[in-house]
C-alpha positions as CSV (number, residue, x, y, z in Angstrom):
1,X,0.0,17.6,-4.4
2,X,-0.4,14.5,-2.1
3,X,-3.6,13.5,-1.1
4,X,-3.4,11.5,2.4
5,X,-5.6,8.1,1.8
6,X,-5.1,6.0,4.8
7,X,-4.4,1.8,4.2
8,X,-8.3,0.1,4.8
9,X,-5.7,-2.3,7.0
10,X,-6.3,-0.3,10.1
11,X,-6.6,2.8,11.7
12,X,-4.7,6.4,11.2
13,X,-2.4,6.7,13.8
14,X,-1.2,10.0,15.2
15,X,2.6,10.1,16.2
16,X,4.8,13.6,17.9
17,X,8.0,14.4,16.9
18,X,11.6,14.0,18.0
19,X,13.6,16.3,19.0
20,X,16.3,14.1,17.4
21,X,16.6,14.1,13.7
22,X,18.6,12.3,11.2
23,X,21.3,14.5,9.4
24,X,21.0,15.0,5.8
25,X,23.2,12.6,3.8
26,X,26.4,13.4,2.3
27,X,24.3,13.8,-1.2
28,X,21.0,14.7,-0.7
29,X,20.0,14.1,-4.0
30,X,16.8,16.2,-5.2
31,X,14.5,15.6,-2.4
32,X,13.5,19.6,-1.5
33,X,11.0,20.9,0.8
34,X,7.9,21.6,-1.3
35,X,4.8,22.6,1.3
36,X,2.8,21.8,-1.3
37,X,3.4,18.4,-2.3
38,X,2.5,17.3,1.6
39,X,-0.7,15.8,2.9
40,X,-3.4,18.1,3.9
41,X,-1.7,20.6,1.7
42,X,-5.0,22.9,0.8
43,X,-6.4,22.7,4.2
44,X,-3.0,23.2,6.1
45,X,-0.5,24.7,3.2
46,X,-1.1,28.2,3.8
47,X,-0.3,28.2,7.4
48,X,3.4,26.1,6.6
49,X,4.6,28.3,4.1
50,X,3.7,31.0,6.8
51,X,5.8,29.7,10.1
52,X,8.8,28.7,7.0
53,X,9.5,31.9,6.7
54,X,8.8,33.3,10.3
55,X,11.1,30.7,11.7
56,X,13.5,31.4,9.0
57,X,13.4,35.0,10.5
58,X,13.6,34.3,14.2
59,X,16.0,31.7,13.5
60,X,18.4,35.0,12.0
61,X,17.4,37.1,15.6
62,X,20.4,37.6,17.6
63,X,17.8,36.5,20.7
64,X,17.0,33.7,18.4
65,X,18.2,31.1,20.9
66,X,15.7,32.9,23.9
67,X,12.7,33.2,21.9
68,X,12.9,29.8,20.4
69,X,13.8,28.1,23.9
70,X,17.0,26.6,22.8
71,X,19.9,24.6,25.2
72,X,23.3,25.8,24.0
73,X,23.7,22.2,22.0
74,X,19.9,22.6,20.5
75,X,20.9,26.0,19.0
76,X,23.4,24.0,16.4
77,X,20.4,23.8,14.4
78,X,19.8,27.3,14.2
79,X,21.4,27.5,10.4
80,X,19.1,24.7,9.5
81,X,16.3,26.7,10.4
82,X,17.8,29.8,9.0
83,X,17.8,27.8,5.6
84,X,14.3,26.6,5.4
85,X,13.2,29.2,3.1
86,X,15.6,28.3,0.4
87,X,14.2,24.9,-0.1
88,X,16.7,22.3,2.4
89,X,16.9,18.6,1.5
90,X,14.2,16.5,3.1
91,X,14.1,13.3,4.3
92,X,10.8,11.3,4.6
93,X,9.2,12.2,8.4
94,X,9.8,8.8,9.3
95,X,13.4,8.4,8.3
96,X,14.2,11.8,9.9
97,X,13.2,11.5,13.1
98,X,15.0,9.3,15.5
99,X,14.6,9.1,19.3
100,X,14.0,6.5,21.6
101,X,9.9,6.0,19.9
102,X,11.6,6.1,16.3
103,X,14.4,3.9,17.5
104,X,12.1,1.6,18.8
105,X,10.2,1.7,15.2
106,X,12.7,0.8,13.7
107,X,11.8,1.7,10.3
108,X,15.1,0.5,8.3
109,X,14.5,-3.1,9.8
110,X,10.8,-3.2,8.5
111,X,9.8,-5.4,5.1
112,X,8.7,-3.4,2.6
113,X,4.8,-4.2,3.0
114,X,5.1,-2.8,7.0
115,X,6.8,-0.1,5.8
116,X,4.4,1.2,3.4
117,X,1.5,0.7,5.5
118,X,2.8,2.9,7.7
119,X,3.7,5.6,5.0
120,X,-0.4,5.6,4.3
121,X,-1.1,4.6,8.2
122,X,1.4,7.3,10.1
123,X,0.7,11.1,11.0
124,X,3.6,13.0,12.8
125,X,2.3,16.2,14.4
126,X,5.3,18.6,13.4
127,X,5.2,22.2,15.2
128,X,6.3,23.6,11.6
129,X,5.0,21.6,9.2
130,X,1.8,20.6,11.0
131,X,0.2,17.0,10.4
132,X,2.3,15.4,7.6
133,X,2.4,11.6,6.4
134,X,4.8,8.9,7.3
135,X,6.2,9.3,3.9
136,X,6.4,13.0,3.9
137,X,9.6,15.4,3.4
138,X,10.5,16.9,6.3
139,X,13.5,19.2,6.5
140,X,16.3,19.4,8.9
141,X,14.9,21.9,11.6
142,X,14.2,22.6,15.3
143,X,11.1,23.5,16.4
144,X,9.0,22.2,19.5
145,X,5.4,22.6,20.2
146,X,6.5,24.5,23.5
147,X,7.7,27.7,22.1
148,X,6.0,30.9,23.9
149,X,2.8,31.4,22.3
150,X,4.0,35.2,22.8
151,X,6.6,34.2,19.9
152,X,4.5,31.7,17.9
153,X,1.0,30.9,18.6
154,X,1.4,27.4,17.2
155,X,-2.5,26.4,18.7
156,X,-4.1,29.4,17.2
157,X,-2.1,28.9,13.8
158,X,-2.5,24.7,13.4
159,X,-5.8,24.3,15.6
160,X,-8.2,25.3,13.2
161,X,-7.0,23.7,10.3
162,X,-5.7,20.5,11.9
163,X,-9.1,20.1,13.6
164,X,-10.9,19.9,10.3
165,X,-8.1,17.4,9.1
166,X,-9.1,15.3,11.4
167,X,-12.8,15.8,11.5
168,X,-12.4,14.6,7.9
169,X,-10.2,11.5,8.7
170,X,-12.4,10.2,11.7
171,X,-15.4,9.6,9.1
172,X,-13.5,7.5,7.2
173,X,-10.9,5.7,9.2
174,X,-10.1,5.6,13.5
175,X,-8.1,8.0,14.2
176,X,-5.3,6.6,17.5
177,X,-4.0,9.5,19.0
178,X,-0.4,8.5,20.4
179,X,0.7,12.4,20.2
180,X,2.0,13.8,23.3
181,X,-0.4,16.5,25.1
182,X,1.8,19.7,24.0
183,X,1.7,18.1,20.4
184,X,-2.3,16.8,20.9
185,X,-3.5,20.5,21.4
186,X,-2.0,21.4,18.2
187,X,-5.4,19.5,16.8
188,X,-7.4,17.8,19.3
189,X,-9.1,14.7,18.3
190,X,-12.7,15.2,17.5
191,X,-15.4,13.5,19.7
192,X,-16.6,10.4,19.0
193,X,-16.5,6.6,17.7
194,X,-13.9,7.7,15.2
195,X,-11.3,8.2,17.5
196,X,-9.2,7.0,20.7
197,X,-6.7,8.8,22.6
198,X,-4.1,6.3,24.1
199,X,-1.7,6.6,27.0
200,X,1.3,4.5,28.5
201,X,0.5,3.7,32.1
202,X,2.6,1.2,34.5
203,X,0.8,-1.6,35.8
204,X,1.1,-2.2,39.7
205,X,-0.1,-3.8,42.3
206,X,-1.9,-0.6,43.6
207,X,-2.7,0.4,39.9
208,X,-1.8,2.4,37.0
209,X,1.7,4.5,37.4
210,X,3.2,7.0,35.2
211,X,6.4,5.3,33.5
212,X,9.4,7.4,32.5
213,X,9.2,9.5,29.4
214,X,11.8,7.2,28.0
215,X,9.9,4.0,28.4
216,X,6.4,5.8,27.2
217,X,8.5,6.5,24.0
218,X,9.8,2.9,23.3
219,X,6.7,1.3,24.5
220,X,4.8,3.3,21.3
221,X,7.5,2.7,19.2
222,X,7.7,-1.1,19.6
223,X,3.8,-1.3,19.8
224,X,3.6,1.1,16.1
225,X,5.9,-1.8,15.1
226,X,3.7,-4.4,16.1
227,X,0.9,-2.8,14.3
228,X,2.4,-2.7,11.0
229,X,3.8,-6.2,11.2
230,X,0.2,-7.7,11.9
231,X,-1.9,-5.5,9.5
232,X,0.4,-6.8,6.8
233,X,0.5,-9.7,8.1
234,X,-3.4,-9.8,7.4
235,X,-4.7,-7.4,4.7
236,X,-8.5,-7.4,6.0
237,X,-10.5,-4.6,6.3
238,X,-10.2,-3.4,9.5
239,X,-12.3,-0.2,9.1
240,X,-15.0,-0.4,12.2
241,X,-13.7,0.3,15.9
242,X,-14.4,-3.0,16.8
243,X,-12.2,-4.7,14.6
244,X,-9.4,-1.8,14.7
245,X,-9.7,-2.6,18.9
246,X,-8.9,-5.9,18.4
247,X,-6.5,-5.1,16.4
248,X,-4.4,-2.8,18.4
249,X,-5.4,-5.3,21.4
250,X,-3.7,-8.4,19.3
251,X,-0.5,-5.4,18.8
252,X,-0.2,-4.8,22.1
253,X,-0.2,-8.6,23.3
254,X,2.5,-8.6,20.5
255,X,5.4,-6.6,22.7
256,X,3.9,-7.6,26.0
257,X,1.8,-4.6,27.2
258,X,-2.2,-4.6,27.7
259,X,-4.9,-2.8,25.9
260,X,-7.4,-1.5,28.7
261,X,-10.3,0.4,28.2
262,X,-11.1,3.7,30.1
263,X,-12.1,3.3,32.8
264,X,-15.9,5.3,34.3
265,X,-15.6,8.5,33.3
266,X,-12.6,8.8,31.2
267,X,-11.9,9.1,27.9
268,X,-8.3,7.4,27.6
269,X,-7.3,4.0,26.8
270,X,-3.7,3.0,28.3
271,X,-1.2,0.8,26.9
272,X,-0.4,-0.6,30.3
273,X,2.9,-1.9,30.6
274,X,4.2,-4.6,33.1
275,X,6.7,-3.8,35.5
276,X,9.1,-5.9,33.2
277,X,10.3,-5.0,30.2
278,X,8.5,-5.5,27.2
279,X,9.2,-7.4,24.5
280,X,10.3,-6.1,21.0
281,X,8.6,-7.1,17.9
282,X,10.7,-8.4,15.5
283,X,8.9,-10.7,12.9
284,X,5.2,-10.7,11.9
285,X,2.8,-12.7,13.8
286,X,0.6,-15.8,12.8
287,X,-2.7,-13.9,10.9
288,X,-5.8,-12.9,12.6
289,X,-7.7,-15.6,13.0
């Protein structure tokens, strides 16, 4: 069973899914899903070995396509779903997914050191799996958080158990909630100083914008990036939220977008982005000063 124990070099971070996922490999080798060997596994284990098989059963529905929401080219991975209950080949979460965020992560171009911070650093908020480490195997699948709750009540199933989760993490680490909102009510964030919820927003000269969902996506990917690269880059403790803020502040300077706070009344920081492009991270900074 793996216990999650997040890196003391910053906070937890909370990352959705992709829609896109890496194939298996020619030879998978002996990597099998095993809900039990994956973070969080007493807390959330019961309620993934429960949507396996239910989505291994809808998945063999002749409707299968309409109750699961499926495009015509979507539905190819209805046999991978059909399969999950006979333990698939897994890939860890962050080499599975791809996607313009996970492109922009670029996890295959990371040192070693970056890369295993964010093994210990990185949740992805599966709809099947629930919460599940950077480092986790995830299986070939399709599953969005935006199924009818008429055919899986994904919010009643992961709420309860995922809220706890993070309950747990928030006393020990920050907990940066980069999830998307259909993925975020899966668990919300608990209230208080042990947590952040950030948002993409477009600088402008009449304020913040909305930028496309494409550019949200590569502006967390790159700044994810950026965050590995300089909590490597200096292995303090970064524990409190003060130093975790300037951290993610130093981050975001790193691909050119700014860390604002929220502003009266809100509860959101935004990664504001200039109306240029931002910059990609591609080598570790000078060290925290």
């Amino acid at each position: 069973m793996t216990a999650f124990a997040p890196d003391p070099t910053g906070p937890v971070l909370l990352l959705p899914p992709s829609e896109t996922k890496r194939p298996d490999p020619a030879d998978p080798g002996d990597a099998r899903l095993a809900p039990d060997t994956l973070a969080f596994a007493d807390t959330l284990g019961e309620t993934r070995r429960r949507l396996i098989v239910e989505v291994a059963a809808l998945s063999a529905r002749p409707d299968a396509r309409a109750l699961l929401r499926l495009t015509a080219r979507q539905a190819a991975d209805l046999p991978a779903n059909r399969a999950l209950g006979d333990r698939p080949p897994v890939l860890p979460a962050l080499m599975r997914y791809t996607g313009v965020l996970y492109d922009a992560l670029d996890r295959a171009s990371l040192p070693g050191p970056a890369v295993r911070w964010l093994e210990r650093s990185v949740l992805v908020q599966t709809a099947l799996l629930g919460l599940v480490a950077g480092g986790d195997g995830v299986p070939a699948h399709r599953l969005s958080a935006g199924v009818p709750a008429r055919v899986l009540d994904l919010v009643r199933l992961w709420r309860p158990g995922q809220t706890a989760v993070l309950a747990g993490l928030a006393e020990r680490s920050v907990v940066v909630d980069l999830r998307s909102k259909a993925y975020a009510r899966l668990g919300p964030l608990p209230a208080g100083a042990g947590s952040l919820r950030l948002v993409v927003r477009e600088l402008t000269p009449i304020g913040l914008g909305r930028p496309s969902g494409h550019a949200d996506k590569a502006v967390k990917g790159r700044f994810v990036r950026a965050l590995a690269l300089r909590a490597t880059a200096d292995q303090s403790t970064v524990r409190d939220r003060d130093a975790v803020l300037a951290l993610l502040d130093a981050s975001a300077r790193d691909v050119g977008v700014r860390l604002l706070a929220p502003a009266a009344g809100a509860v959101e920081w935004t990664l504001g982005v200039p109306e240029q492009p931002v910059t990609a991270a591609g080598s570790a900074p000078r060290s925290r000063g």
